[in-house]
N, C-alpha and C positions, 0 to 999 in steps of 0.2 A: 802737602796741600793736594786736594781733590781734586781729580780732573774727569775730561770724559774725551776719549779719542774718536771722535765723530765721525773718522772713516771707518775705525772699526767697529764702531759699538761697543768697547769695552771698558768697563772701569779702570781705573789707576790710582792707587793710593799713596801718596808719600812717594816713594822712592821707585816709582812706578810698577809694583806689583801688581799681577794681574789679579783681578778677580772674578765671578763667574758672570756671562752676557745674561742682563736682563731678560727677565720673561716676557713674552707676549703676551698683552692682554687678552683677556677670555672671553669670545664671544658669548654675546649677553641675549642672542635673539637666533631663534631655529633657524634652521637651511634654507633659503628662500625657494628652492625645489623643492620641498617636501611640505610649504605652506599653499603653493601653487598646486600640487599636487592635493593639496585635502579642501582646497577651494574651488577646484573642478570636482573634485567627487558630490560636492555637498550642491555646485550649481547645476550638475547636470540632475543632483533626484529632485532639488528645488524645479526645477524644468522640467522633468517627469509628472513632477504632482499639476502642476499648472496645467500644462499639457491635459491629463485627465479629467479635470478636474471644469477643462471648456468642453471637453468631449473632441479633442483634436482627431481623432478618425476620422470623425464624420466627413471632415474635409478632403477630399479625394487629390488635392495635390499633397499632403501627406499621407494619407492614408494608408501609401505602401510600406510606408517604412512605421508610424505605430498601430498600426492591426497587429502585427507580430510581435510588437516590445509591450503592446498593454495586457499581452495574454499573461507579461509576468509580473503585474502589479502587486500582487503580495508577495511577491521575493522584494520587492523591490520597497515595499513599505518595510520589509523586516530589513532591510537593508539601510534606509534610512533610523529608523531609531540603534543599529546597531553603529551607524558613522554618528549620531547624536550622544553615543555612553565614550565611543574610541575615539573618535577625532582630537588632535590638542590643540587647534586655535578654536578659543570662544565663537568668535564669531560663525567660522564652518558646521562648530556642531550643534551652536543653533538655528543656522539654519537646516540642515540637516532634520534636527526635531521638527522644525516648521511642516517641510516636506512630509515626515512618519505623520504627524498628528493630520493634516489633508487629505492625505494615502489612506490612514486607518477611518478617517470619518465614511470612505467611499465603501473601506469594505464590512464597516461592523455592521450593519443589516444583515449581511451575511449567514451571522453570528446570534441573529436574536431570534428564538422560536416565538414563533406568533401559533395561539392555539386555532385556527380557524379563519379561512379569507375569505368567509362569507357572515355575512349575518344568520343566528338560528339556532340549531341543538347540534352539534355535530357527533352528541354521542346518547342521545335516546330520538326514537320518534318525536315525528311533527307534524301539525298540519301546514299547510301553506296559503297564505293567505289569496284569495282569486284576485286577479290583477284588476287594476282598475286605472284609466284613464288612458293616455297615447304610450304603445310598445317604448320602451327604451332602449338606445341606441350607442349611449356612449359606452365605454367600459366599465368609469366609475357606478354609473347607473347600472348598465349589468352587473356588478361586484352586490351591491346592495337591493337586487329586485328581490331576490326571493332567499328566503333560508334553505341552507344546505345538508338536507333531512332525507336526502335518497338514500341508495345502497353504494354501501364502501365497494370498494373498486381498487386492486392491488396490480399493480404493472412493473414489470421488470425490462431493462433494456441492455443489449449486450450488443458491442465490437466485436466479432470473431478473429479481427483481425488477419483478414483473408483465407477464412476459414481454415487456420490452425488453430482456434480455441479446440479445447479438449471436450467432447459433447459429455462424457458423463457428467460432471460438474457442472454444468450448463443445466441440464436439466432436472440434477440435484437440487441445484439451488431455486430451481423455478416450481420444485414441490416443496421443500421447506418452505419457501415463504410464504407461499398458497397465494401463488401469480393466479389474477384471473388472464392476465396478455402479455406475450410476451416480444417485444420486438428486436428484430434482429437488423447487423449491419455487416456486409463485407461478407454473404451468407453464398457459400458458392458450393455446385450438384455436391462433392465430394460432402461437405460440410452438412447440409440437410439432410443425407442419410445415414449419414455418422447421428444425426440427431433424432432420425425417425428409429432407427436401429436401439437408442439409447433410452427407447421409451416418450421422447416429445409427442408422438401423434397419439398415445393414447391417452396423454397427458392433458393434453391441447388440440381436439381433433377440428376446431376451427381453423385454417391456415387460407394465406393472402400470400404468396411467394414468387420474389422474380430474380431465383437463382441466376448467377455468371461470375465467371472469373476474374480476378484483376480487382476484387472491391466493390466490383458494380452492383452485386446484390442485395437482397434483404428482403425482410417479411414481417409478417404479425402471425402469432401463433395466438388460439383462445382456446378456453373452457366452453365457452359457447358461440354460437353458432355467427357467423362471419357474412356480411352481404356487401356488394358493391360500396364505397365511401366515394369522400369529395375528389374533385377531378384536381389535382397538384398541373402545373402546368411544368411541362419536360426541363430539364436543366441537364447538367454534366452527370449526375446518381441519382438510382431512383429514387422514388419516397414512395413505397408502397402506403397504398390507402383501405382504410376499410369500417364498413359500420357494425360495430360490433350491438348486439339486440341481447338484454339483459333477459333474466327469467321475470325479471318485475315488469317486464311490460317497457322499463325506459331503454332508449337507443343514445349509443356515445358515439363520435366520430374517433375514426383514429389514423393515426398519419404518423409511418416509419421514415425520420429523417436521419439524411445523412448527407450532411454537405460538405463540398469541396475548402480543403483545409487550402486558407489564406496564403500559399506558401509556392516556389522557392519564394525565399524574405527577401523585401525590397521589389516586388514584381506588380506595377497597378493593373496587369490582367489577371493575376491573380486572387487578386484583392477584390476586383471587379466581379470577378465569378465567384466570389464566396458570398458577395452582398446582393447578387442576384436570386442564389440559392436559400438566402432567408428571408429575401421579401415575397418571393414566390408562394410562402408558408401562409394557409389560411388564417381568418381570422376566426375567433367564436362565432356563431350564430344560435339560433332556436336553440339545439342541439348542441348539447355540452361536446366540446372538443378537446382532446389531448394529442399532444406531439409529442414523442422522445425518439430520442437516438443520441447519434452523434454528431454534434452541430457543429463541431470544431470552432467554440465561442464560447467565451466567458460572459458572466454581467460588466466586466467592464468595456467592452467593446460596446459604443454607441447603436451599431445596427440589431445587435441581441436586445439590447434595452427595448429597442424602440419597438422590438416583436413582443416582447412583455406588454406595450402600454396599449398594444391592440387590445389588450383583454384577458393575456394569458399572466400565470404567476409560475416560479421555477416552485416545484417542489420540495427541494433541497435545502434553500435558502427559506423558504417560510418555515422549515422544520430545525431552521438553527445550524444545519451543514451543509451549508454554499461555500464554504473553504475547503472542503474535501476534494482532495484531486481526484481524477476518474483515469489521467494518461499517466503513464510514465514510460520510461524504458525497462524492457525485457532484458534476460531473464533475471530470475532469484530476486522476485519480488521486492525490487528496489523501488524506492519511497516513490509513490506518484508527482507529478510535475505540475500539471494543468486540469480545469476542473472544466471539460469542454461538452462533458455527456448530460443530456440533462431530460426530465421527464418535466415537460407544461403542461399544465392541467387548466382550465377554464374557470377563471378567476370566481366564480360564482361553485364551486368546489373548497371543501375545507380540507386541507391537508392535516393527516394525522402523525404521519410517519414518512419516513426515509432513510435509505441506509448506502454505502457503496458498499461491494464483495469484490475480491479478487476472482478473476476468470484465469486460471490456469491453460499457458500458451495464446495468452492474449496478451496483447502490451494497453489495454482496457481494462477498466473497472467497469464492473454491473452497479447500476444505479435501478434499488427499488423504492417506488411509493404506492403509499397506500393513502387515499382519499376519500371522502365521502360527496356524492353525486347531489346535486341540485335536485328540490322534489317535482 
């Protein structure tokens, strides 16, 4: 007769023979550590997307802490559809997806070449038609006043990176493209005749420069000829200014930015003087204006946005490479990080072109565009 020895757990058959201790049943459901663990990954980029997606920067009691984490939204979009394909509870990885597909809606503009952000011909002459009725004021109305049938206008912008970029290539690259302006950042004595030396001044004998060390400088270099520009009001780096006067007769504003990166992370004075440093940035007027440098700002940072809706458009991005990183870390040309350098042009300009290039001894990429000017 069969029995079951209930202190021991062991069968007995017959004549009390032993036989082997039942097995333990099999758990039928994952580690509850490791479900918790892929429900915090999937709720924190669910929180991420949301977070973006209201523009939480803008709010200055967070601000300190996502000014710094929104500069990595596309890691963090690739991030999320990558926890969307790996994650093993259904639920985590779609939420997960939820998050990628939010993330990816913010950045595919990015992505799309638009031929032209102006109304017109942007690649034969035109006439323009004489204005008529009250000046326009808004941006959208600047966007759409007039066709964008002046002369193209090619502009390059470089970090020297405290003036250790390496001037030949600098100024290689600013004859290959056939820069008409070239603006510079972090441009210190040593660095400007490393560049005058390298052939820039006979390159570009227009110059606007407020050489120093530690970062603080920078300049505009031109093809032609250079005069007083808009008054920038002082901040922590300069932002050289200058009007630059075409051979056609039209005048462009130009304005070398470089403003104070958001950082140490987690700091709202920080944060504070990075957002003073871009509202301080003019806006379009009569006079077509461009800005480049290094703004240490993405498009998804709220305060950059909001310098675009004055009137300006990123060049980058209307040409289809606004994911292009411009930072990374040095050296051996490892993969950029952040896409903070950027060349704005005055929405009433159509973009043709945009490219980044490596700047050797830079921890910066060169961003060039080339546009065509309002008539």
């Amino acid at each position: 007769m069969a029995g079951l020895d209930a202190g021991l757990g062991v069968y007995r058959h017959g004549a009390g023979v032993p036989v082997a201790r039942a097995p333990a049943a099999a758990c039928d459901h994952e580690p509850m550590l490791s479900r918790r663990l892929e429900w915090t990954l999937a709720g924190g980029l669910a929180g991420w997307a949301a977070a973006r997606l209201v523009a939480a920067d803008r709010f200055r009691w967070v601000g300190a802490g996502a000014v710094p984490l929104f500069s990595f939204t596309p890691h963090a979009a690739a991030g999320a559809w990558a926890g969307a394909l790996l994650l093993r509870s259904r639920g985590a990885a779609a939420t997960a997806a939820v998050a990628g597909t939010a993330l990816t809606a913010t950045l595919a503009p990015r992505l799309l070449p638009r031929s032209g952000l102006a109304l017109g011909c942007p690649h034969a002459p035109c006439r323009a038609e004489p204005a008529r009725g009250p000046v326009l004021r808004s941006a959208r109305e600047r966007r759409f006043a007039a066709p964008a049938c002046g002369p193209v206008l090619r502009v390059l912008t470089a970090n020297l990176r405290l003036g250790r970029a390496v001037a030949g290539p600098v100024v290689e690259l600013a004859r290959r493209t056939g820069a008409d302006v070239l603006f510079v950042q972090e441009l210190t004595h040593d660095a400007a005749a490393r560049l005058d030396k390298a052939g820039l001044t006979e390159l570009m004998p227009g110059q606007v420069t407020q050489t120093a060390d530690g970062g603080r400088g920078g300049g505009i270099y031109a093809r032609y000829p250079l005069a007083p520009g808009l008054a920038v009001a002082p901040t922590g780096l300069p932002h050289p200014a200058a009007r630059l006067d075409l051979p056609s007769g039209q005048s462009v504003q130009m304005v070398c930015v470089h403003s104070l990166p958001p950082r140490p992370a987690w700091s709202p004075r920080a944060v504070s003087n990075w957002r003073r440093d871009l509202s301080v940035l003019p806006a379009p007027g009569d006079v077509p204006v461009v800005l480049a440098g290094d703004f240490n700002a993405t498009l998804d940072h709220a305060q950059f946005r909001g310098l675009l809706r004055r009137g300006y458009a990123d060049a980058a991005s209307a040409a289809g490479q606004g994911l292009l990183p411009t930072w990374g870390p040095v050296p051996h040309g490892r993969p950029g990080l952040l896409a903070i350098d950027h060349v704005l042009v005055d929405s009433r300009c159509a973009v043709q072109a945009c490219s980044v290039h490596p700047l050797p001894g830079s921890d910066h990429r060169a961003v060039y565009a080339e546009f065509r000017l309002p008539q």
